[in-house]
C-alpha positions in Angstrom: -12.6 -9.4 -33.1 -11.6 -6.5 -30.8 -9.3 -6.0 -28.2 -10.1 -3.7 -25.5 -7.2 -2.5 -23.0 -8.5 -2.1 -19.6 -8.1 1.5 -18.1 -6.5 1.1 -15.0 -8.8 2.8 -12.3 -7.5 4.1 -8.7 -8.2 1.3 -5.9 -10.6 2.6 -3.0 -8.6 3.8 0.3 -6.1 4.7 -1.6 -4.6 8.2 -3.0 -2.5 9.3 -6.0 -2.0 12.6 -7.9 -0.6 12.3 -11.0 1.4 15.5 -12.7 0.1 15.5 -15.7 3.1 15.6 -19.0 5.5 18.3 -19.3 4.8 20.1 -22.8 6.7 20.4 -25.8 9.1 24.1 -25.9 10.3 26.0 -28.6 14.0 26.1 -28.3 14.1 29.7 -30.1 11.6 30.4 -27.2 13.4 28.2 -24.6 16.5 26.4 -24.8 17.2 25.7 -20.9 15.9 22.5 -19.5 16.1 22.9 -15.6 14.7 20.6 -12.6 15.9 19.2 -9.6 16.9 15.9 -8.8 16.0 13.1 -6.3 16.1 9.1 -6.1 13.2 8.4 -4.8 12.0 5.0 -5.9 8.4 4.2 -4.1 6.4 4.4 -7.4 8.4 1.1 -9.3 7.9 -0.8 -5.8 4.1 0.1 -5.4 3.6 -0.8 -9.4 5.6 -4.1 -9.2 3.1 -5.3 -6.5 -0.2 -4.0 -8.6 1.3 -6.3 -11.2 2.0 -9.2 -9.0 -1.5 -9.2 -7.2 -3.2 -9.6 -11.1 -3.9 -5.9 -11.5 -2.9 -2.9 -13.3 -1.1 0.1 -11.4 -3.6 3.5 -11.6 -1.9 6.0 -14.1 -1.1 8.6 -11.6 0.8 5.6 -9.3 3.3 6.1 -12.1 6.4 8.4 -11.9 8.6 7.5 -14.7 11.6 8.9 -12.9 11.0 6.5 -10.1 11.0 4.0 -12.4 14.6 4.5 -13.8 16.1 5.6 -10.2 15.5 1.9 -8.8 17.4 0.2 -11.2 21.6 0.7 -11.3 22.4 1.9 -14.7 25.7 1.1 -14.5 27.0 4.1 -14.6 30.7 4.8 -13.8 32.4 6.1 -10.0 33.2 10.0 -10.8 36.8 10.6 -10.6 38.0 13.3 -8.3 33.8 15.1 -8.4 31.0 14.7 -6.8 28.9 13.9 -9.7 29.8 11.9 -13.1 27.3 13.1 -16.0 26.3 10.9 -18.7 24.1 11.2 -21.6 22.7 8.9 -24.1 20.2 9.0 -26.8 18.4 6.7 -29.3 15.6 7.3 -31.7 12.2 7.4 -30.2 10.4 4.1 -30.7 7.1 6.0 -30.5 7.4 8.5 -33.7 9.0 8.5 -36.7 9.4 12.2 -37.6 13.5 12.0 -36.3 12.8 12.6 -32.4 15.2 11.6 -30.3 14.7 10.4 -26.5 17.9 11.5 -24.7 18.6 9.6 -21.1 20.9 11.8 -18.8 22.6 10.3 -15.7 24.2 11.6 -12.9 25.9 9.2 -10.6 27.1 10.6 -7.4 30.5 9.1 -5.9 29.6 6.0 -3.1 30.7 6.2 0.2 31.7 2.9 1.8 29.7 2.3 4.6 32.9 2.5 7.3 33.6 6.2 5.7 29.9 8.1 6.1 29.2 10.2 8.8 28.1 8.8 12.0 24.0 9.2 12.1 21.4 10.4 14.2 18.6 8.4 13.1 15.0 8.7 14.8 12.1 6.6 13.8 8.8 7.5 13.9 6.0 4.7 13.0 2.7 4.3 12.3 0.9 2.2 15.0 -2.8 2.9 14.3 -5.0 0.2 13.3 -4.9 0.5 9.8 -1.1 -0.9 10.3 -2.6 -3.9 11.6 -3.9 -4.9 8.0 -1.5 -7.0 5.6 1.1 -7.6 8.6 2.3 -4.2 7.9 3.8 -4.0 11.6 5.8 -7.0 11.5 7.5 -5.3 8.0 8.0 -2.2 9.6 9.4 -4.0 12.3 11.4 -6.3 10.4 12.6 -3.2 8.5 14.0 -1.4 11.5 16.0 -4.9 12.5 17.2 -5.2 9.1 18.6 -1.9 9.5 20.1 -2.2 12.9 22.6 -4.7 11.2 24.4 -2.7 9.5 24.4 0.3 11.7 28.1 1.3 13.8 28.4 1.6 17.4 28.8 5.2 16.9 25.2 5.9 15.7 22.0 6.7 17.6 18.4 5.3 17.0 15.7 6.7 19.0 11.8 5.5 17.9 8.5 7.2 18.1 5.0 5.6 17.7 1.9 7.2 17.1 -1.5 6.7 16.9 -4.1 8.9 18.5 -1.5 10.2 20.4 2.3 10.0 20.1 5.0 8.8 23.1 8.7 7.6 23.0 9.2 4.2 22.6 13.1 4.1 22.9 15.1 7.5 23.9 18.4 7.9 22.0 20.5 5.1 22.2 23.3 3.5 20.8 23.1 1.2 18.1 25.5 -1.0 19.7 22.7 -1.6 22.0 21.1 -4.3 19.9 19.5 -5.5 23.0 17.2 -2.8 24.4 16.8 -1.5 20.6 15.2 -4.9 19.9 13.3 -4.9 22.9 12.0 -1.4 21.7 11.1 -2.5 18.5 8.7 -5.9 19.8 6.4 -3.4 21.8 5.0 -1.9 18.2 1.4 -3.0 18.0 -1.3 -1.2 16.1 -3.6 0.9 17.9 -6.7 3.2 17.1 -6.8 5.8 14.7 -3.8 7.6 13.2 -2.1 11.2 14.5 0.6 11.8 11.8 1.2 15.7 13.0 1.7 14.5 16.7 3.9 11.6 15.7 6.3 14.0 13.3 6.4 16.3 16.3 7.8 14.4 19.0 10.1 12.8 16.3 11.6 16.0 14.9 11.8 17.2 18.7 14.1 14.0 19.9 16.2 14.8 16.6 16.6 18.1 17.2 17.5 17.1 20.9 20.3 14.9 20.0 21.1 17.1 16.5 25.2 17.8 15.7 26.2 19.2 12.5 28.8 16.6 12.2 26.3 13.8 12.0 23.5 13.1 9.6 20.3 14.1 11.5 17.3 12.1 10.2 13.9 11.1 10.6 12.7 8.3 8.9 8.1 7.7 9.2 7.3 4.2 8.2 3.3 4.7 7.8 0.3 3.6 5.4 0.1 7.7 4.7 -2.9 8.2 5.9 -3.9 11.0 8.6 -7.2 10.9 10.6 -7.3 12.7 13.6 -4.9 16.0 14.7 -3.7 17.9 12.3 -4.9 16.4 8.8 -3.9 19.2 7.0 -1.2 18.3 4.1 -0.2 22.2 4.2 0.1 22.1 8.2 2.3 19.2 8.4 4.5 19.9 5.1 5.3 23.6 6.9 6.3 21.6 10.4 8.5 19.8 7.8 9.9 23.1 5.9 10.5 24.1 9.6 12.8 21.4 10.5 14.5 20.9 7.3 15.8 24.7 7.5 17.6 23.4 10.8 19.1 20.5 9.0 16.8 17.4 9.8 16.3 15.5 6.4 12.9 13.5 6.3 13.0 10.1 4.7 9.5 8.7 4.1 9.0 5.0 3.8 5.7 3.4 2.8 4.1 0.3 3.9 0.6 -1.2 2.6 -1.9 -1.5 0.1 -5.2 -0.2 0.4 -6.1 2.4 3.0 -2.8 4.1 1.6 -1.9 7.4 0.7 1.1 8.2 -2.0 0.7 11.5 -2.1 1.0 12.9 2.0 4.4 10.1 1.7 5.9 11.7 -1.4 5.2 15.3 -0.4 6.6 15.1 2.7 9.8 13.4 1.0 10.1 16.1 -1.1 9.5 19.4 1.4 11.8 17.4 3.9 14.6 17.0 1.6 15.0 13.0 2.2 13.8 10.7 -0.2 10.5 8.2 -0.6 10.9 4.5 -0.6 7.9 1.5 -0.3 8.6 -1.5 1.4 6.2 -4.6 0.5 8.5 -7.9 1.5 11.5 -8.8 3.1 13.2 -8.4 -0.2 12.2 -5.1 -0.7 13.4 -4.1 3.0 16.7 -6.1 2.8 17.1 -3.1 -0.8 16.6 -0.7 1.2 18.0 -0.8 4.6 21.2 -3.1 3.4 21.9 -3.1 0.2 21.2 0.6 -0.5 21.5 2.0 3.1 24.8 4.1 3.1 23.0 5.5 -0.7 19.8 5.8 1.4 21.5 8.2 4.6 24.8 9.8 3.3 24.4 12.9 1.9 26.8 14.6 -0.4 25.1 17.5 -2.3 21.9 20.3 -1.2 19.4 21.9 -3.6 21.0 20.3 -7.0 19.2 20.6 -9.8 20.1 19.4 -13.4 20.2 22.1 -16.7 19.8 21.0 -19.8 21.2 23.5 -22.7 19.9 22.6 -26.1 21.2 24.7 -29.2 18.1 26.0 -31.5 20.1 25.3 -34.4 19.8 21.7 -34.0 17.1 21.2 -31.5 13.7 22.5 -32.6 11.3 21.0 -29.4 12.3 19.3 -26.4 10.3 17.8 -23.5 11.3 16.4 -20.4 10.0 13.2 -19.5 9.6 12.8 -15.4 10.1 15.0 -12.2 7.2 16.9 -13.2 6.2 17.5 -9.8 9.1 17.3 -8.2 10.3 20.3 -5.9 14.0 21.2 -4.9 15.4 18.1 -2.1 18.7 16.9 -1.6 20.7 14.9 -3.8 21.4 11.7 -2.2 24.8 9.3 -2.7 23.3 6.6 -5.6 25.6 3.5 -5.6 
């Protein structure tokens, strides 16, 4: 009898790019491990719901990084620093020639949600008709309601929608305006096809109209990914990105859908906007994000950290880091 693993194959309509592996380096040739750091999460979140619809995740939907941000390791609060550093190790389960896998946290301190800054948040979302498929409106929508909760009188919400084109839906307003915010929010149907450059436009423009450098300044794009009309140019839009993160408007991408979906537009522009990349698939998933996690998921407290890794030659032969292999330089965000 023989048992015959399936290889997981990519789904149609819907994009990932794996990485690859980072290699094995000679310590005597090498001995400084240095990346930089992020929290985003989407990859466990997309995976979990390949399992729970009866299939296999493709390989490249897997970020093993991803995997260990969504869960809280437990870590301790840092005393007095911004960062606590942690390190662990246990022998690898895989081979049996003495190599060790060697887990290294960094736990930034929490803000409690009455002490972060106030924030400037605008909200640009998908409307095209592809959002129409799975009920992926009603979860952005419920999303952005979810959030509203446990926003202060002292933040702003503004919202853009795109499809062919893109238009305000609700100019800067308080979020102690639950009313007309809601009101706002029920107008989001899906439309025709899907404008991602015009939509990122007009949403970095109302952030940079209300932007203070007191506040966080944020845009958050709820979208299935996927570009079709405009600008479809990955390099176009990630240097409209670059352009606005220079002036100090992080980009927080959050992903909603399965099939017609791409990973890879959502995670790049995560990464070049210095924000982070979440997926959204239920109302428990949403409730994660926008409560539970929401003051780790805004507030701020460290730019351009990256992580180095020293190992001494004289006891470490090879090393190879396992995840953020195609991670570029973001923010580090607070992870409570």
């Amino acid at each position: 009898t023989y048992w015959a693993t399936p290889v997981p194959t990519e789904p149609a309509d819907m994009t990932f790019q794996g990485a690859g592996f980072n290699p094995f380096v000679n310590t005597y040739e090498d001995h400084l491990s240095t990346f930089a750091i992020d929290v985003d999460t989407a990859s466990y979140a997309l995976a979990r719901n390949f399992v729970q619809s009866g299939q296999l995740p493709p390989a490249d939907a897997v970020r093993v990084e991803e995997f260990v941000n969504y869960f809280n390791q437990g870590y301790q609060q840092p005393d007095g620093v911004a960062f606590g550093l942690f390190a662990d190790a246990a022998p690898s389960p895989y081979m049996s020639d003495g190599t060790v896998i060697v887990r290294f946290g960094v736990q930034g301190y929490s803000v409690p949600g009455y002490a972060r800054k106030p924030a400037s948040l605008t909200f640009v979302v998908d409307v095209s008709g592809s959002m129409a498929d799975g009920n992926r409106i009603s979860l952005a929508q419920q999303s952005l309601r979810l959030l509203l909760d446990q926003l202060r009188a002292d933040d702003t919400v503004a919202i853009v929608a795109y499809s062919n084109t893109a238009w305000t839906v609700l100019e800067p307003t308080s979020a102690a305006n639950r009313g007309t915010s809601e009101s706002a929010i029920a107008t989001l149907q899906p439309r025709q096809s899907t404008n991602v450059a015009a939509g990122l436009g007009l949403g970095y423009q109302t952030a940079n109209y209300t932007f203070r450098s007191d506040r966080i300044n944020r845009v958050i794009l709820m979208s299935d990914g996927v570009a079709n009309v405009g600008s479809v140019s990955s390099d176009e839009i990630l240097a409209q990105v670059r352009q606005y993160r220079d002036l100090g408007i992080a980009l927080t991408t959050v992903g909603v859908g399965m099939g017609n979906y791409n990973d890879v537009l959502l995670e790049q522009l995560a990464n070049d906007g210095d924000g982070n990349y979440m997926y959204i698939d239920d109302e428990n998933e949403a409730r994660a994000q926008f409560v539970t996690d929401v003051t780790a998921n805004l507030q701020v407290i460290a730019r351009d950290a990256k992580i180095q890794v020293d190992f001494n030659p004289d006891t470490v032969a090879m090393f190879r880091q396992i995840g953020y292999e195609n991670c570029g330089t973001i923010e580090y965000l607070v992870d409570d």
